[in-house]
Structure formats: C-alpha cells, structure tokens
C-alpha positions as a Python dict, from the first residue, in 0.01 Angstrom:
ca = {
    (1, 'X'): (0, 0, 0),
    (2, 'X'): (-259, -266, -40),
    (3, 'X'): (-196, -610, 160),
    (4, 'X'): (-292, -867, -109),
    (5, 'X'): (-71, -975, -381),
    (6, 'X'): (-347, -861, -633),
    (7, 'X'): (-252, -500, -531),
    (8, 'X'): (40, -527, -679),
    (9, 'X'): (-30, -664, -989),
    (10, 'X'): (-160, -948, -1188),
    (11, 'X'): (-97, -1284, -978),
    (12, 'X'): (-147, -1521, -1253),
    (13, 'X'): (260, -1615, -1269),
    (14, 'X'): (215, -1670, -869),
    (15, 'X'): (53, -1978, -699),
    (16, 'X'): (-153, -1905, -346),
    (17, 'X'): (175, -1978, -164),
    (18, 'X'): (362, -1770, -334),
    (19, 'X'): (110, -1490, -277),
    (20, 'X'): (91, -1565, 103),
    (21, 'X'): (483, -1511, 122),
    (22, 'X'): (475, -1178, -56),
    (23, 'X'): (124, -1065, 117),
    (24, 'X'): (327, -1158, 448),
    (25, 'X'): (643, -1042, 351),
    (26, 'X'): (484, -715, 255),
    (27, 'X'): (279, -651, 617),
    (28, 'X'): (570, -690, 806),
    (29, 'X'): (851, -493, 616),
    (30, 'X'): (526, -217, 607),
    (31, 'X'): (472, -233, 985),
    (32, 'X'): (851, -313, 1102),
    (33, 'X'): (1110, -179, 815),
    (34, 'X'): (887, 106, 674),
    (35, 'X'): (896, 318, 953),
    (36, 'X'): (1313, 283, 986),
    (37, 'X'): (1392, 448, 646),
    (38, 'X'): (1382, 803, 717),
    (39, 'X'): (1633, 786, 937),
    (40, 'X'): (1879, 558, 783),
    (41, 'X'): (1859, 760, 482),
    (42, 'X'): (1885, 1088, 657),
    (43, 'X'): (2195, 966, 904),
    (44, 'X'): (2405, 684, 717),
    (45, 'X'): (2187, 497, 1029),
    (46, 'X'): (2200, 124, 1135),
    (47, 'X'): (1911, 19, 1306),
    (48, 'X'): (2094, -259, 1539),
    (49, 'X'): (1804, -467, 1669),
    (50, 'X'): (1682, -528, 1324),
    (51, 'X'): (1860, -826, 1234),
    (52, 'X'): (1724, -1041, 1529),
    (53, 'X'): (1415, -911, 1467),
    (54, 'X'): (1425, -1073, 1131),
    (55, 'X'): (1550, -1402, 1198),
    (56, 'X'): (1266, -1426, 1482),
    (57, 'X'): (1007, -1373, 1207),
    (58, 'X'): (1156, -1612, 974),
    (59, 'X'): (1263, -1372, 756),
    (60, 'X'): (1663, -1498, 757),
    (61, 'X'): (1813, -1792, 662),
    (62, 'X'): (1532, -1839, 378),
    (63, 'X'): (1732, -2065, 126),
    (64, 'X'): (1962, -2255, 413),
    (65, 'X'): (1800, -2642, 536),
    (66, 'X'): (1612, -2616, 826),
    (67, 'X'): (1871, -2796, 1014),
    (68, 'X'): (2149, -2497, 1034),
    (69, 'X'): (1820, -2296, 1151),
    (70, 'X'): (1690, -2150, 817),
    (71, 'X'): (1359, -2190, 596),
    (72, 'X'): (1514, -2481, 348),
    (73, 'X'): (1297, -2265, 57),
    (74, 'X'): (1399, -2184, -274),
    (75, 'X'): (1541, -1861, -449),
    (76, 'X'): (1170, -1796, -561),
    (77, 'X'): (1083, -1745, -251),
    (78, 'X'): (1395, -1555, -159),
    (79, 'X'): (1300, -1303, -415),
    (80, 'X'): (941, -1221, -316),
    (81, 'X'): (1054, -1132, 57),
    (82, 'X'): (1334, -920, -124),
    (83, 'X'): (1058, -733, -315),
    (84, 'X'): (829, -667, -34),
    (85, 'X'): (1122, -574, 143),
    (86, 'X'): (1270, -347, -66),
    (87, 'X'): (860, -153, -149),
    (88, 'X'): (927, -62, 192),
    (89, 'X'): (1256, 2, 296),
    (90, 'X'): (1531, -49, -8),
    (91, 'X'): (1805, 37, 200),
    (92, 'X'): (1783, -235, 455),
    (93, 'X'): (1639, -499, 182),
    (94, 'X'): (2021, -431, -23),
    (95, 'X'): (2172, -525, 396),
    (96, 'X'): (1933, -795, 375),
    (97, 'X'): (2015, -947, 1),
    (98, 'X'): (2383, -907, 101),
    (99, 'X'): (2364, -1091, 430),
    (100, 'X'): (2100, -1390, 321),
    (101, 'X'): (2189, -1448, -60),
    (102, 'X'): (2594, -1340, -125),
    (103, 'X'): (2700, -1466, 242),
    (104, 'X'): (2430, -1755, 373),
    (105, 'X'): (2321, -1900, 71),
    (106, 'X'): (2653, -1879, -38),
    (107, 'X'): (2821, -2087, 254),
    (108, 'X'): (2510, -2304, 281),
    (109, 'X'): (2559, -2407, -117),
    (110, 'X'): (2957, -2402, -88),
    (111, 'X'): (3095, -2498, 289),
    (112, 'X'): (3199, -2812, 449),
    (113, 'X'): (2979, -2940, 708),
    (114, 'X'): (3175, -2783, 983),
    (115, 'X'): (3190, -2453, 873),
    (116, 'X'): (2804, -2458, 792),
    (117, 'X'): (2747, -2568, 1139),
    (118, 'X'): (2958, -2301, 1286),
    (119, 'X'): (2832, -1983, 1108),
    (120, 'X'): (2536, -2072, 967),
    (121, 'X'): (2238, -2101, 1271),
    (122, 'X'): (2389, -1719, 1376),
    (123, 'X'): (2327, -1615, 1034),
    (124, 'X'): (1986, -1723, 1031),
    (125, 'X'): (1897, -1599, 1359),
    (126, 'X'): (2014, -1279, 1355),
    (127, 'X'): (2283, -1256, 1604),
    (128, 'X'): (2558, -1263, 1296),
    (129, 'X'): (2560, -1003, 1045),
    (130, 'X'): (2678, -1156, 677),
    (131, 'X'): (2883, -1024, 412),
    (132, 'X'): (3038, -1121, 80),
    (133, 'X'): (3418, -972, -17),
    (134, 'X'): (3464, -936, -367),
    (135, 'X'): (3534, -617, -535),
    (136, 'X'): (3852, -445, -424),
    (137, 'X'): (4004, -100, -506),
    (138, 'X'): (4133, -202, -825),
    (139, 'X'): (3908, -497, -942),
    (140, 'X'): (3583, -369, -988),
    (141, 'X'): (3413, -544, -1370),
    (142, 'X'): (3726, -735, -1372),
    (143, 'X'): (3719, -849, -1018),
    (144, 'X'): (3904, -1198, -1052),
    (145, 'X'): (4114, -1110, -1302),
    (146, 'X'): (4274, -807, -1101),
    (147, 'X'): (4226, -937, -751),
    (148, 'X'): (4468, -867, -558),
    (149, 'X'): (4415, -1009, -201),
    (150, 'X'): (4665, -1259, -122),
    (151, 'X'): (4620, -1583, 120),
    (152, 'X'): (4896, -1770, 203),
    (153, 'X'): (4935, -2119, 422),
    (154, 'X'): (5079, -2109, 716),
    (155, 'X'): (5020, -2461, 941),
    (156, 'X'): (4651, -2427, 1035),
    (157, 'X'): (4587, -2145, 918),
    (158, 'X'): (4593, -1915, 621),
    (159, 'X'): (4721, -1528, 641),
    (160, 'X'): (4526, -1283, 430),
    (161, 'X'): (4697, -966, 280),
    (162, 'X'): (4467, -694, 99),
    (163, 'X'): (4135, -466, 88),
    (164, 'X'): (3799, -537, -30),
    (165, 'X'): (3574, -197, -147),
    (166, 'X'): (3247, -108, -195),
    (167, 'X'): (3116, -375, 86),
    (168, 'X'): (2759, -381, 155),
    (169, 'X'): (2729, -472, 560),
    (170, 'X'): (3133, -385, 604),
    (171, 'X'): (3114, -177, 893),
    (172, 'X'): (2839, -430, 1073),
    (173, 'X'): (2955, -785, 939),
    (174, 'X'): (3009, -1048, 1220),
    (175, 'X'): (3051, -1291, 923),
    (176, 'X'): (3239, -1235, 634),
    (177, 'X'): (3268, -1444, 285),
    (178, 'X'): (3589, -1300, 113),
    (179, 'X'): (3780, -1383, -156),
    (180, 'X'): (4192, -1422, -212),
    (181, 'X'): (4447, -1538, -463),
    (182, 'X'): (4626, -1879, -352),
    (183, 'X'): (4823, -1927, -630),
    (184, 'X'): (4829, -1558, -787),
    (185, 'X'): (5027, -1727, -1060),
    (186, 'X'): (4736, -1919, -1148),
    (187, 'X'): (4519, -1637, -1239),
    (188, 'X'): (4165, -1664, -1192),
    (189, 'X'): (4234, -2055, -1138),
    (190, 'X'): (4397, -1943, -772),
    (191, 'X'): (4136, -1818, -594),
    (192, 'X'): (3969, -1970, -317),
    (193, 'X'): (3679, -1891, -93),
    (194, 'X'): (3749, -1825, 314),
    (195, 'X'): (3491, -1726, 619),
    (196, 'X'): (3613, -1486, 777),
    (197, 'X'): (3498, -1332, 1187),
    (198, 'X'): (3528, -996, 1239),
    (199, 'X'): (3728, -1047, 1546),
    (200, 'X'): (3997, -1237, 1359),
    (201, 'X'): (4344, -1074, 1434),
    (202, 'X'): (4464, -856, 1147),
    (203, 'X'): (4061, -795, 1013),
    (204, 'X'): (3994, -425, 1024),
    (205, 'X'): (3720, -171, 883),
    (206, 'X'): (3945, 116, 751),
    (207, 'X'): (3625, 351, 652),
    (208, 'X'): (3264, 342, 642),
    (209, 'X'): (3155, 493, 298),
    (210, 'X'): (2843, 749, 293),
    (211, 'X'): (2673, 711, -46),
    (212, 'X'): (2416, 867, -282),
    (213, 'X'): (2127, 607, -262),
    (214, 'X'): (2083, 303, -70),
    (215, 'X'): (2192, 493, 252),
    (216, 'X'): (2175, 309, 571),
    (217, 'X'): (2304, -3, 455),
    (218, 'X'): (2631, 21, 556),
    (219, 'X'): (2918, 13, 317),
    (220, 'X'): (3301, 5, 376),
    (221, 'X'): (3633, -41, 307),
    (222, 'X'): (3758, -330, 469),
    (223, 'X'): (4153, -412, 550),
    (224, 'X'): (4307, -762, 604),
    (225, 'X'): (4659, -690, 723),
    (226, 'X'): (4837, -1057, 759),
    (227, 'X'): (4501, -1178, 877),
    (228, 'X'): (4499, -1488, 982),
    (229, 'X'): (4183, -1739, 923),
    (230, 'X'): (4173, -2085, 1050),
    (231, 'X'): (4239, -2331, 734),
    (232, 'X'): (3891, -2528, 844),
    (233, 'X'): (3750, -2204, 728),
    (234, 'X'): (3818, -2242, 350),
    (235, 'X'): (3490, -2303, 173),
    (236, 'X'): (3488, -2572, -145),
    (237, 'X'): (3880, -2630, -210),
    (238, 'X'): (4185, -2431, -253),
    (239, 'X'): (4214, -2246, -568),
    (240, 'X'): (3861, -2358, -664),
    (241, 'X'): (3688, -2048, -550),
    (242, 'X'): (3581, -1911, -887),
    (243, 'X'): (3352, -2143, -966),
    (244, 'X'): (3197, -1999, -640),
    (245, 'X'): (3237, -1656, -741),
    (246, 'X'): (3060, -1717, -1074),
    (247, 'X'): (2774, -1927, -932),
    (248, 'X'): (2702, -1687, -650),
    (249, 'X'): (2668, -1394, -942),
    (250, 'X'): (2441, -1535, -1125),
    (251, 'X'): (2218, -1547, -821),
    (252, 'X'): (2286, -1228, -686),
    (253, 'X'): (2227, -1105, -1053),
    (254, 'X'): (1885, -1275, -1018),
    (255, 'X'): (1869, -1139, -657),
    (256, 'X'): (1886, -735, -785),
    (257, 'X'): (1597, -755, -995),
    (258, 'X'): (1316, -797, -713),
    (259, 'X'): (1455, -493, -533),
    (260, 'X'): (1391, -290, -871),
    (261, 'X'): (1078, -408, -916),
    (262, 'X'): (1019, -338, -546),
    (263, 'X'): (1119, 26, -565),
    (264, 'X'): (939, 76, -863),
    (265, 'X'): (600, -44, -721),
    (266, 'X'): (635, 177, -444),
    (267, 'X'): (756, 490, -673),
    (268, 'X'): (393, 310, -881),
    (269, 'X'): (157, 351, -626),
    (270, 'X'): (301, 687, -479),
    (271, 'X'): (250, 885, -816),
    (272, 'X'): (-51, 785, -852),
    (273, 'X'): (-131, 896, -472),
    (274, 'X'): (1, 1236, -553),
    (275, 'X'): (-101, 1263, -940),
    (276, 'X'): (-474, 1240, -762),
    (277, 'X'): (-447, 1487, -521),
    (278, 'X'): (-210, 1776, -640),
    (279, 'X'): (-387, 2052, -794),
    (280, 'X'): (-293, 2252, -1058),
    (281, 'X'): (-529, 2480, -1250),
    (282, 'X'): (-818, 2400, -1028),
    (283, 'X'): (-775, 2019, -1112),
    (284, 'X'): (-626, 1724, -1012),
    (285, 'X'): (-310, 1649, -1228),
    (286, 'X'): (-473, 1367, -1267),
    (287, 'X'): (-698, 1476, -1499),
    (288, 'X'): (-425, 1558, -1772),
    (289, 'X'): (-346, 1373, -2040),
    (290, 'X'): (50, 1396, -1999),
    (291, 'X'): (44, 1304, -1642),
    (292, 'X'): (-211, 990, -1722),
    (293, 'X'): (80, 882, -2043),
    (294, 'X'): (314, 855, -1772),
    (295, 'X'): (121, 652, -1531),
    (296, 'X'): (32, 443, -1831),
    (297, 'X'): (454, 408, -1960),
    (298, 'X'): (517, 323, -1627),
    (299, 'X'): (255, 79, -1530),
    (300, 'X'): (352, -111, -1834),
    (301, 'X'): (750, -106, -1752),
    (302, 'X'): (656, -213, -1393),
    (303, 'X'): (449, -523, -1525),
    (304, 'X'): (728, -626, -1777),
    (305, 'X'): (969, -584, -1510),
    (306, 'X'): (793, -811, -1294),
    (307, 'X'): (681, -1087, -1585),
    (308, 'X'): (1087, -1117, -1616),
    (309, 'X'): (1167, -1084, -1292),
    (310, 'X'): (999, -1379, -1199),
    (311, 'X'): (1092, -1584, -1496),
    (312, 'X'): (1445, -1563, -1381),
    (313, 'X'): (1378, -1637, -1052),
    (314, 'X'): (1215, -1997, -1118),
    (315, 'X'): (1483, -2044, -1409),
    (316, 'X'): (1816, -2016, -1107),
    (317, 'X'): (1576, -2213, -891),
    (318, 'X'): (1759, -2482, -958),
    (319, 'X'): (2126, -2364, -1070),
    (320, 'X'): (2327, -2683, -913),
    (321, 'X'): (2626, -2644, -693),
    (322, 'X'): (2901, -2519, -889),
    (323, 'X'): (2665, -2385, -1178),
    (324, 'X'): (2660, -2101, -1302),
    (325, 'X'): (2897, -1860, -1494),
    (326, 'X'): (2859, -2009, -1813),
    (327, 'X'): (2506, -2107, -2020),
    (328, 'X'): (2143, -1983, -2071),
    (329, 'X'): (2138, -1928, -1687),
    (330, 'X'): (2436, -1686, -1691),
    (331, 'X'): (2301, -1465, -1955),
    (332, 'X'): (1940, -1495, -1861),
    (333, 'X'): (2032, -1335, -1505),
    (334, 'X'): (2258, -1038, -1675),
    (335, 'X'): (1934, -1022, -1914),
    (336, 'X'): (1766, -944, -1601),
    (337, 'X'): (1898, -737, -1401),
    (338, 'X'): (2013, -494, -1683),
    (339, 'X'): (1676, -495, -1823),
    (340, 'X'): (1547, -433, -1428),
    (341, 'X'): (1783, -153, -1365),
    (342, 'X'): (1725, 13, -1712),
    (343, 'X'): (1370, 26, -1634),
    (344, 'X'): (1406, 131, -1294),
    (345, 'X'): (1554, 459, -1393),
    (346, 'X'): (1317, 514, -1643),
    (347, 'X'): (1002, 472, -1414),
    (348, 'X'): (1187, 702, -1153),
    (349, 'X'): (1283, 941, -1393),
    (350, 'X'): (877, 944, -1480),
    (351, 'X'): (793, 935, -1123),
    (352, 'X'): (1021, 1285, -1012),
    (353, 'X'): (817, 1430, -1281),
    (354, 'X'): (509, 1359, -1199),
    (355, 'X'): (577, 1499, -858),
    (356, 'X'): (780, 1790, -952),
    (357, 'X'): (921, 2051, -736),
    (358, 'X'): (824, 1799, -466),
    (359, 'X'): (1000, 1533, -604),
    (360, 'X'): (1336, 1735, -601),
    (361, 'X'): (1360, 1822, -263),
    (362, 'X'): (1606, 1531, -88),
    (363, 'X'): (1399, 1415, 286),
    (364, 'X'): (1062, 1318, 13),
    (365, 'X'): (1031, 942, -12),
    (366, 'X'): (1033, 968, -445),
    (367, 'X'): (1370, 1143, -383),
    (368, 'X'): (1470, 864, -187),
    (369, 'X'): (1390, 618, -459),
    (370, 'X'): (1524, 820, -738),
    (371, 'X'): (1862, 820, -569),
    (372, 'X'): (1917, 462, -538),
    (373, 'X'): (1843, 374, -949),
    (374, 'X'): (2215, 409, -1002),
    (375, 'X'): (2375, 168, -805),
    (376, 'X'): (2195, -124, -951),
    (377, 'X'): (2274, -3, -1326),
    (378, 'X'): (2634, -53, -1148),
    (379, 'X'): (2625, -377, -867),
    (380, 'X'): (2722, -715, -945),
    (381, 'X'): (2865, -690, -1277),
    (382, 'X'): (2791, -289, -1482),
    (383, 'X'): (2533, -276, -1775),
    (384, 'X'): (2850, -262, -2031),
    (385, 'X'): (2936, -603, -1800),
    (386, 'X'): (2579, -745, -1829),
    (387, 'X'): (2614, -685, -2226),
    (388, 'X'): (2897, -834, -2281),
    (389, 'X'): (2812, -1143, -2098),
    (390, 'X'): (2487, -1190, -2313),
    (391, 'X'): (2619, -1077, -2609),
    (392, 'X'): (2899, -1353, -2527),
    (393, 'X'): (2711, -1655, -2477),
    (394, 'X'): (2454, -1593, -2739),
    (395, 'X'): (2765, -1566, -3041),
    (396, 'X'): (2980, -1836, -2851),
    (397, 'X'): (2686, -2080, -3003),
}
C-alpha cells in the first residue's frame, strides 16, 4: 500500500493535516498492526502488548483533552486513524473503535470530573482496556426499550443485576461503560450510565464468543451478578442515561463507516495486485474486459464511500453534549453507515470474484475481508434500524 494520502484516493476533501494523520496513521498500523492479523484471525488471538503500544504512539485517547492524557482532536481525526487502521488490520481497528470512541470519548463527553480523572489517563495510555455495555440477550434493535439490566441504590453504591451480549473487548476490558434500568418503571426514561472495573465484586465474563469476521477482537458475554459499583461512578445523572446512549450512537454510527471504507481500500488495491498478475489464457486477467468492469464498479463505490464518509465525519464534529438521537445528525449518521456497509459487501462480493478459487479458500487476506462485511450491515443499530431512523426523521418534518 502506498504511504501518501494521494494513494488512496483523491485528497481534495482533506487539508495537509489531515493527510499527515492518515499518511501516519497508515505507516504505523502497516508496520505494527499489519503483521498481527493472521494470527488473530486464525486463533480468536489477543495480541496483549498492543494496547500500550498504541497509547505510546499517540494513537489512544484521540478525542479526550490533553489533560486526562489524550490528543484533545476531533472525531475527524478519530476517523482517519480508524481507516488506516482498519486497511491494515480490521479486527483490532473494531477493539480499537470500541475502546477509544463507545468507552473514552464516551466518559470524556459524559463523566463528572472525578470519574474522568480516574479512568480516563489509563484509557489513553494503554494500560486500561475500554468497553461499552449495551446490547443484551434480549435487546438487540430495541436495546433500551427491552433492557433488562437492573441497578439498584444501596448507600454508596449501586448493585447491578443482568448480562450484556455481543461485547466487543468483553473478555479484555479493564474499563467498562454499561448500561442499567434505575427506574425500570420509567421505561427508557430510567436508564442511567455507570463505569464499571473489571475487578468489581459480582463482574464476571461468562463466555468469550468466536465469530465469523472480525476475529481477534474479542467478544463476550458478560455477567453482573449483584455487582456492586461505587455511586461516584454514575456518569451524567440517574435515569438520564439515554440521552447518552443516543448521542454515543450517532457517533459510533459515524465511527463504522471509516472501517468500511478501510477494508474496502485494502480489498481495492489487492484485486488489482492480483487481477495484474494471475494468468489465465496466456494473459493477465487484467486484460479482460469483465475483470476491468469490476475494478471500475468498485473504484467508483470506494470513492462514493469515502466522499460520504467524510461528510459525516465533519457534520458530528461538533454534535454537543447531550446531542444526538434526534435531527439531521441522527439520520445523516444511519445514512452513513448503511450506505457504507451496503457498499462494502458489494465491493467484497466483486473482490472474491476477481480472485476466484483463491478468494474462497479461508487463511487468504480477501477471505478475511469478505467475512467481516456482515457484521457492520448488523452493529450499532441493523440496516432495517438505519431505515427506519431516516425514513423517521425525514416524514416527522
């Protein structure tokens, strides 16, 4: 892969800083992360020493103020790492996402001082693994509305009751952002927000979960049997958590889109690598006119991909605290990421062909890409989900 932003595609929508940050972001997920994916695709691996390795380069921590140890940047530039990232190893750019944008960004945008001082420096520094607890067993689209993970107070503290599903960094989270009913006869109006350690008494992984695509990051079931979390750690106030819910989806929605485009730069670049050298009928594939349409369809998904992508990015720039969930802004990131993930298949799809029997067999790198489309037609919110929040604010006015 080339090391200048103009590799990848017209830089026009990018200023020189904003090159620099992918161009750097890009040489070091090549030279540090590339090399890691085999494995943690082959073994359900966790390379351990790569989360201190990031936060020495800078790379965690990118949206939290300088003084709890991060980068004080913007989503923008959140999103360009995340695509370098994920050309290189999508696996460990999904750990990455989940750890930086649902868990940091989120406590950094959402937490009392004391809490941010407490949790945030590890996060960006690597010694702290972050995670975000949402979706549970039963509450999966409808994940406020069926929640069913209690919190109740007792004194000082609060005592959790439930299970969270489906968690990206479950089995490795130090840190953990989780969500629970207060007033369960509230509805969606009694939920609140709580950090949770892993070594908090009643806090348990009950199984790690081996997956399709995206294997390596770690994913789990997670437990909390009357778990009890210090009251100081609520983040925002009780019963108030859904406006953090709904704000933090938006920009994870925004968030999913630059691993797409990542993947499908990569899955880009190595068709056209192979469509050059295979030979069939004493030519390069190359050289036929079916192979070169595909190229072509892809190419042209990749650069509308990225055109959006981007747009989106600058747009929840500047969500405010407590935004989101409602507005252009909500249906502009659904818009996104459905219209990323949609594409992604498609260019994948394209790509297998291209390389064939090659491109079927599971240990090749296309294979490896191909498997991981369907998660992000499914993450944060379905594409039936991400319709019917467009859809809902564009009749609503």
């Amino acid at each position: 892969m080339g090391q200048t932003g103009t590799n990848h595609g017209p830089s026009f929508d990018l200023d020189e800083d904003a090159i620099a940050t992918l161009d750097a972001a890009d040489r070091f997920a090549r030279a540090e992360l590339y090399g890691l994916s085999a494995r943690m695709d082959a073994d359900e691996w966790w390379p351990e020493e790569v989360f201190p390795k990031l936060g020495q380069a800078g790379y965690l921590g990118i949206t939290v103020p300088a003084e709890y140890g991060g980068l004080g940047s913007d989503l923008m530039t959140s999103g360009l790492v995340l695509q370098a990232f994920a050309r290189w190893n999508h696996a460990l750019a999904l750990s990455w996402v989940a750890h930086d944008n649902l868990c940091a960004n989120n406590i950094a945008r959402n937490a009392d001082e004391a809490v941010k001082k407490a949790y945030l420096p590890g996060l960006c520094d690597g010694s702290s693994i972050g995670a975000l607890g949402l979706t549970e067993p039963g509450a999966g689209s409808d994940a406020l509305g069926s929640m069913r993970t209690t919190a109740r107070r007792e004194g000082d503290h609060y005592v959790l009751n439930g299970s969270k599903l489906y968690i990206t960094n479950g089995p490795v989270a130090d840190v953990l952002l989780v969500y629970a009913k207060t007033d369960p006869g509230k509805g969606t109006k009694g939920i609140s927000a709580f950090v949770v350690e892993k070594a908090f008494p009643g806090f348990k992984v009950a199984q790690k979960l081996v997956k399709m695509g995206f294997r390596g990051s770690q994913t789990a079931e997670l437990v909390f049997d009357e778990c009890r979390v210090p009251a100081a750690n609520l983040v925002g106030r009780e019963d108030a958590g859904a406006s953090v819910i709904m704000s933090g989806l938006d920009l994870e929605r925004a968030m999913i889109s630059p691993i797409c485009l990542g993947i499908c730069e990569r899955a880009l670049e190595l068709s056209i690598e192979y469509a050059k050298t295979r030979q069939q009928f004493g030519r390069p594939i190359a050289d036929f006119q079916m192979i070169q349409a595909k190229i072509a369809d892809m190419y042209v998904r990749v650069e509308t991909m990225r055109t959006f992508t981007y747009r989106v990015l600058a747009a929840s720039n500047d969500l405010e605290i407590g935004g989101g969930g409602r507005g252009k802004i909500h249906a502009l990131t659904a818009a996104s990421v459905m219209h990323a993930s949609e594409t992604m298949a498609r260019v994948l799809d394209d790509a297998v062909q291209i390389h064939g029997g090659s491109g079927y067999i599971w240990e090749s790198e296309i294979n490896r890409l191909f498997r991981a489309t369907k998660l992000l037609e499914i993450g944060a919110g379905t594409t039936e989900v991400r319709k019917m929040i467009i859809s809902g604010e564009l009749l609503r006015h």
